[in-house]
C-alpha atoms as an extended CHARMM CRD file, in Angstrom:
* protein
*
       140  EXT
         1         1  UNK       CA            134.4330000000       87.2960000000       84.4670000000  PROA      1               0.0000000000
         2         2  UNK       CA            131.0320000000       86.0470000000       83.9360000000  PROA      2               0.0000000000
         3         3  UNK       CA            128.2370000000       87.7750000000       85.7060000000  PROA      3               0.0000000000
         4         4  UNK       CA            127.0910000000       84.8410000000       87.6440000000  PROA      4               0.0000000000
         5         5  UNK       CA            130.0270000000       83.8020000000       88.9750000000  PROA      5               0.0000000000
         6         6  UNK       CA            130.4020000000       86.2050000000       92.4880000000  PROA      6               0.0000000000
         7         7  UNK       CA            133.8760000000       87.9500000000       92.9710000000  PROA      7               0.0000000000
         8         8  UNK       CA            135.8210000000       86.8670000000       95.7340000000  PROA      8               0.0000000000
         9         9  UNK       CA            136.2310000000       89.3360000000       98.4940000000  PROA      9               0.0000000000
        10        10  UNK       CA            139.3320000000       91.4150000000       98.9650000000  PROA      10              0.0000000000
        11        11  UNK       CA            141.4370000000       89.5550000000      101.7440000000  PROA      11              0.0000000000
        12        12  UNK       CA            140.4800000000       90.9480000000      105.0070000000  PROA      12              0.0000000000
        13        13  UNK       CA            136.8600000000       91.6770000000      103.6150000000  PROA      13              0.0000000000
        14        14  UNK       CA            133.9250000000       89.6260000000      104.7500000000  PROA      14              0.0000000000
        15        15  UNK       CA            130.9070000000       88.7420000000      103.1130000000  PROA      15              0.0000000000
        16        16  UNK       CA            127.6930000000       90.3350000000      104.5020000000  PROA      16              0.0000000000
        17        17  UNK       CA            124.5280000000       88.3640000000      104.9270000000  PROA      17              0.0000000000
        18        18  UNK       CA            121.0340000000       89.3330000000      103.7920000000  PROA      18              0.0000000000
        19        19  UNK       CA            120.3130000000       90.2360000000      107.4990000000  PROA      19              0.0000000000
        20        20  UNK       CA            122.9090000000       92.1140000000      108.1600000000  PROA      20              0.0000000000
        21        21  UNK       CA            122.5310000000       94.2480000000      104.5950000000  PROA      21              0.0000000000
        22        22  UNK       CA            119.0990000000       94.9800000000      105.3350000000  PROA      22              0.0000000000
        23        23  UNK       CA            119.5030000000       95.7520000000      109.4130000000  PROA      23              0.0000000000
        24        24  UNK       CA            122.4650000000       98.4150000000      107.6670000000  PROA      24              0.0000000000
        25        25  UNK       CA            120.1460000000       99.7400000000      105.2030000000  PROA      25              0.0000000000
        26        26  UNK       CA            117.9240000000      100.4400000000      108.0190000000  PROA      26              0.0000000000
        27        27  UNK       CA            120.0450000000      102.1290000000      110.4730000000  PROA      27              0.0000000000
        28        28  UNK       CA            121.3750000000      104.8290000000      107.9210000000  PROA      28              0.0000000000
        29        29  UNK       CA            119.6900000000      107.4310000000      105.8030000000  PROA      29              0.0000000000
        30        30  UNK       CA            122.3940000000      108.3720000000      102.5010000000  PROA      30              0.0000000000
        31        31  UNK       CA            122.5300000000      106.5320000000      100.1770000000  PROA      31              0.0000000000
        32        32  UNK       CA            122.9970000000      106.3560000000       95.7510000000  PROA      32              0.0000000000
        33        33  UNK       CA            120.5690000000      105.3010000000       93.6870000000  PROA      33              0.0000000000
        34        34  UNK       CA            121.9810000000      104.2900000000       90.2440000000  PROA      34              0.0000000000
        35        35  UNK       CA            120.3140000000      103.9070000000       87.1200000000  PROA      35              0.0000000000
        36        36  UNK       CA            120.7430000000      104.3190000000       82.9360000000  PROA      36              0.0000000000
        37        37  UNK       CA            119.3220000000      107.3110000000       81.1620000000  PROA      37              0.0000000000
        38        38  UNK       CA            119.7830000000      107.4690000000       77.7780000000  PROA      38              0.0000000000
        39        39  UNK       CA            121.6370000000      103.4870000000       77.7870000000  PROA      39              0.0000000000
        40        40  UNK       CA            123.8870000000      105.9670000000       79.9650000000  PROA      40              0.0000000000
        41        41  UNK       CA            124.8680000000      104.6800000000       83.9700000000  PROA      41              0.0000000000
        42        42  UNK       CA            123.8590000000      107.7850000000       86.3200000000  PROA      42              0.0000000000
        43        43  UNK       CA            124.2340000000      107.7070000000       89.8370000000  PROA      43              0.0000000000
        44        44  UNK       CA            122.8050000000      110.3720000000       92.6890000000  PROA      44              0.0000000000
        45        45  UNK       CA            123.1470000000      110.6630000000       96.2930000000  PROA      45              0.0000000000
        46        46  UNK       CA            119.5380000000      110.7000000000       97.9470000000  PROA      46              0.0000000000
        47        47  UNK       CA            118.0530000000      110.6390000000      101.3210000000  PROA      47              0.0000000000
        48        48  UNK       CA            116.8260000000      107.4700000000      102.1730000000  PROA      48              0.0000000000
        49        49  UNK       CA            114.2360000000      105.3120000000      104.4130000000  PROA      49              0.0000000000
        50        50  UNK       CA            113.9260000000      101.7820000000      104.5800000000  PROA      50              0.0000000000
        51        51  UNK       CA            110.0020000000      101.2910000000      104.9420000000  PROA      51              0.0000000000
        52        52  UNK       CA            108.2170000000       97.8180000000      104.8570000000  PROA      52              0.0000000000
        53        53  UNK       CA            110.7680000000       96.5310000000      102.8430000000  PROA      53              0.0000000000
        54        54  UNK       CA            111.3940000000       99.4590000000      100.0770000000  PROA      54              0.0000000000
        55        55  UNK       CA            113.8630000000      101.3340000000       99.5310000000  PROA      55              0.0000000000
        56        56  UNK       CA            112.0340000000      104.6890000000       99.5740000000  PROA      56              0.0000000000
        57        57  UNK       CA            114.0540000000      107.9460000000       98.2990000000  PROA      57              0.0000000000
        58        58  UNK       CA            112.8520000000      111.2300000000       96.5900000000  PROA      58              0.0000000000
        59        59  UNK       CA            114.2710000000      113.4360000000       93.5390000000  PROA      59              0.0000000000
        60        60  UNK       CA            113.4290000000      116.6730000000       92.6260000000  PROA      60              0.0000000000
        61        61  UNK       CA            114.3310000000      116.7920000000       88.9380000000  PROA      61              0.0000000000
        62        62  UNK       CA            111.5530000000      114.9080000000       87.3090000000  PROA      62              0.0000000000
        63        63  UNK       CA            113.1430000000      113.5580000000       83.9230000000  PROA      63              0.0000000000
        64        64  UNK       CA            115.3930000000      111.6790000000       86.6840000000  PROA      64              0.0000000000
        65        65  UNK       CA            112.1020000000      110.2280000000       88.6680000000  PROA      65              0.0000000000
        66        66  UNK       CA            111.1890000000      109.0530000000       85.1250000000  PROA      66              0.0000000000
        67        67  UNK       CA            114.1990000000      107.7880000000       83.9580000000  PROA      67              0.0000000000
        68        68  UNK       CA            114.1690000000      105.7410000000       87.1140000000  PROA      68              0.0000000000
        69        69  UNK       CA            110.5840000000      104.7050000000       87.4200000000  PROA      69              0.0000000000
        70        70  UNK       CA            110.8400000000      103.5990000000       83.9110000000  PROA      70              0.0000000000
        71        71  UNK       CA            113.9890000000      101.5480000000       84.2710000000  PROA      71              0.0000000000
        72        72  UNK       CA            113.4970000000       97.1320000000       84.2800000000  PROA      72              0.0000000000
        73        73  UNK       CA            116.0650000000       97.2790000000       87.2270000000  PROA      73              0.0000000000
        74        74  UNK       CA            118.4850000000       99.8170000000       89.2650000000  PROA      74              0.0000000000
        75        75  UNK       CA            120.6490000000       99.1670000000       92.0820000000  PROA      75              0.0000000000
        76        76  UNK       CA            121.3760000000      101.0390000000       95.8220000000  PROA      76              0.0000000000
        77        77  UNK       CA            124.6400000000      101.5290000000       97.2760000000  PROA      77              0.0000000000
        78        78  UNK       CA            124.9920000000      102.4820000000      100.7830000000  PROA      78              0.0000000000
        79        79  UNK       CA            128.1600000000      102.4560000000      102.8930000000  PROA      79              0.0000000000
        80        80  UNK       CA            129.6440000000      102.9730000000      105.9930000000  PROA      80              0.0000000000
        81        81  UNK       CA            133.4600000000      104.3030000000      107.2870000000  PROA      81              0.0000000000
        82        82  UNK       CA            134.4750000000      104.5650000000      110.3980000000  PROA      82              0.0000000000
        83        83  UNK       CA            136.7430000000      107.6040000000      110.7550000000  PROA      83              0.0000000000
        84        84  UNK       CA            138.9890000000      106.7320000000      113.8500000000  PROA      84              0.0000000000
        85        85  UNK       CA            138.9230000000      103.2860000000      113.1380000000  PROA      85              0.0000000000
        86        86  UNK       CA            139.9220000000       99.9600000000      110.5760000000  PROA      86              0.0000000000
        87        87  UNK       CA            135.9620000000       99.3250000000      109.9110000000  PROA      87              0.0000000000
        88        88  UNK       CA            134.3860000000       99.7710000000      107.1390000000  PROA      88              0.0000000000
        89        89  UNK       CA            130.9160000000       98.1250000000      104.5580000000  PROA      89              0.0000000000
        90        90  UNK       CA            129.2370000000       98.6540000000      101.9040000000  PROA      90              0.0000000000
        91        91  UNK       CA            125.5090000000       97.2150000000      100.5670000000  PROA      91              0.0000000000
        92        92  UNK       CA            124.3220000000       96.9630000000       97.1930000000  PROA      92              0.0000000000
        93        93  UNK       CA            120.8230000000       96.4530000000       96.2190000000  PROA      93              0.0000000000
        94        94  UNK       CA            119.3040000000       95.5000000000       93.1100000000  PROA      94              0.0000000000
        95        95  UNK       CA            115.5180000000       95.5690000000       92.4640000000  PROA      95              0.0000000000
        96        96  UNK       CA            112.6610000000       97.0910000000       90.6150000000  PROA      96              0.0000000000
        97        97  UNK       CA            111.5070000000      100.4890000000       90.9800000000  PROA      97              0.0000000000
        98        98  UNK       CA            108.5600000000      102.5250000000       90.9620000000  PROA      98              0.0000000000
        99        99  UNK       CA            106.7520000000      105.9760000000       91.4080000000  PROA      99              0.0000000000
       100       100  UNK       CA            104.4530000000      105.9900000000       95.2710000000  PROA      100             0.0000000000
       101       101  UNK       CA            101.1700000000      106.5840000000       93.5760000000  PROA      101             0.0000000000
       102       102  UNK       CA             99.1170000000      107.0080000000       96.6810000000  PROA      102             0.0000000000
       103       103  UNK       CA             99.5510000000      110.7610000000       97.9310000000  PROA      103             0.0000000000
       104       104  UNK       CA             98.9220000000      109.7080000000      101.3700000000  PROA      104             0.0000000000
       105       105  UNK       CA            102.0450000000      106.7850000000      101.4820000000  PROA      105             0.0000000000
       106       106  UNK       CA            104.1160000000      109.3080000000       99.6920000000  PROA      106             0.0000000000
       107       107  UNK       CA            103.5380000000      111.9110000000      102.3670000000  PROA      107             0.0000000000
       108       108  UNK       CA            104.3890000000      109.5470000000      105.1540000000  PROA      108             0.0000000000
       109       109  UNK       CA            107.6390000000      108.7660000000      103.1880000000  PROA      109             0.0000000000
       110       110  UNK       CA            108.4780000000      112.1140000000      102.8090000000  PROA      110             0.0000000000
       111       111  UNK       CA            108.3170000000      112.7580000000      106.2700000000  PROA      111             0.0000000000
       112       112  UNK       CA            111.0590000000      110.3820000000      106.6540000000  PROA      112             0.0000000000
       113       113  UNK       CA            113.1400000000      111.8410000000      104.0800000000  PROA      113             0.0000000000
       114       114  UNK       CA            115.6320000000      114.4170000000      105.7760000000  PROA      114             0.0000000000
       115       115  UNK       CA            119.0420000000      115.9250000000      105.7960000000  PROA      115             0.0000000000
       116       116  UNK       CA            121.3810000000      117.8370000000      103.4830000000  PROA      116             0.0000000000
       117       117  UNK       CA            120.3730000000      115.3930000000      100.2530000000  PROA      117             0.0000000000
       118       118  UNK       CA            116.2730000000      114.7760000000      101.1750000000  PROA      118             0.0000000000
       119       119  UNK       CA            114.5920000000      116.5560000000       97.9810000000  PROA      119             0.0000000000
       120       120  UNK       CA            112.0220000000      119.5690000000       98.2710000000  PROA      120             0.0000000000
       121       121  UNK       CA            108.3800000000      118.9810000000      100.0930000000  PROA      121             0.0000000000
       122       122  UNK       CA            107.2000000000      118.5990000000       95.7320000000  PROA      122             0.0000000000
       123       123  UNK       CA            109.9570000000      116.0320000000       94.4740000000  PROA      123             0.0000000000
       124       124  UNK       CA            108.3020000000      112.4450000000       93.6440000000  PROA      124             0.0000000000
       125       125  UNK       CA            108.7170000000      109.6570000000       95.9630000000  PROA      125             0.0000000000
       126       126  UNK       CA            110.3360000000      106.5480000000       94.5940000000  PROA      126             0.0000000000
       127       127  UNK       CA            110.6500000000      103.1050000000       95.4660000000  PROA      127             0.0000000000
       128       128  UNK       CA            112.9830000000      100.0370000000       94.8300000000  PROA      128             0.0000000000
       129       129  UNK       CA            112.2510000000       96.7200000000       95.9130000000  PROA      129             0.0000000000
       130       130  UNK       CA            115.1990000000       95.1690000000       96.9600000000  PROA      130             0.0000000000
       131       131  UNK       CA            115.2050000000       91.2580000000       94.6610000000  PROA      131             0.0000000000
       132       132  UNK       CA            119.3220000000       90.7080000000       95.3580000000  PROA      132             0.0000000000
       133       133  UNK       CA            121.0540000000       92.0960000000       98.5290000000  PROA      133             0.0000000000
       134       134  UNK       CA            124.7520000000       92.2830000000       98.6330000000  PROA      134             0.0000000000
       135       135  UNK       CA            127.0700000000       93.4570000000      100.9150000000  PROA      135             0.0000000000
       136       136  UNK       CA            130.9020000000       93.4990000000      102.0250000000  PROA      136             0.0000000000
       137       137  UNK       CA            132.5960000000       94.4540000000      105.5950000000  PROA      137             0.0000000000
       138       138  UNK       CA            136.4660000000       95.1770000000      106.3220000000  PROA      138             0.0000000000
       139       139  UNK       CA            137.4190000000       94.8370000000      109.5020000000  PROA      139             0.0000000000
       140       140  UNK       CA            135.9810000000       94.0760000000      112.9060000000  PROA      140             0.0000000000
């Protein structure tokens, strides 16, 4: 398959449109961010916020917050299940990302940063600006 040519969904699967990726991307807080280290594909769970149009996460293991600061591109996947029911999505981003360099915007981020995957109060604060938003829902 070439790369530019988009995959049909699945039957029963409907295509999501920028709006409706980004309003999902804001209304959860789990996501992967997945990137090459080493020409190697890695991907990690993070704690998320959606802030001004970033993707804003944190990591506590700083070779990774290098390795993904340094990248040309990465890519975001967040999804959604619904346990008692036939509904399901899933958004993929694709962007550029960078270190927060300003202690006081990475300090507001990390404020937003919580739950079981949010990295320590020290971790760096990343960013990826979303350039391609993707997305797929099955069911109602």
């Amino acid at each position: 398959m070439r790369g530019d040519i988009a995959a049909e969904p699945r039957p029963g699967a409907a295509v999501l449109d920028a709006a409706r990726c980004r309003a999902l991307l804001e209304s959860n807080s789990v996501g992967r961010i997945v990137f090459t280290r080493g020409a190697l594909p890695e991907c990690r769970p993070v704690a998320y916020a959606w802030d001004r149009g970033l993707i804003v996460f944190s990591v506590d293991d700083a070779a990774v917050a290098r390795a993904i600061a340094g990248n040309a591109v990465a890519a975001f996947e967040v999804d959604g299940v619904a346990p008692l029911g036939p509904s399901s999505w899933t958004v993929l981003a694709v962007g550029e990302t960078c270190r927060v360099e300003s202690d006081v915007d990475a300090a507001r981020m990390r404020r937003r940063l919580t739950g079981s995957w949010a990295a320590g109060p020290a971790a760096d604060v990343l960013a990826l600006r979303p350039r391609r938003l993707s997305g797929l829902q099955v069911g109602p």
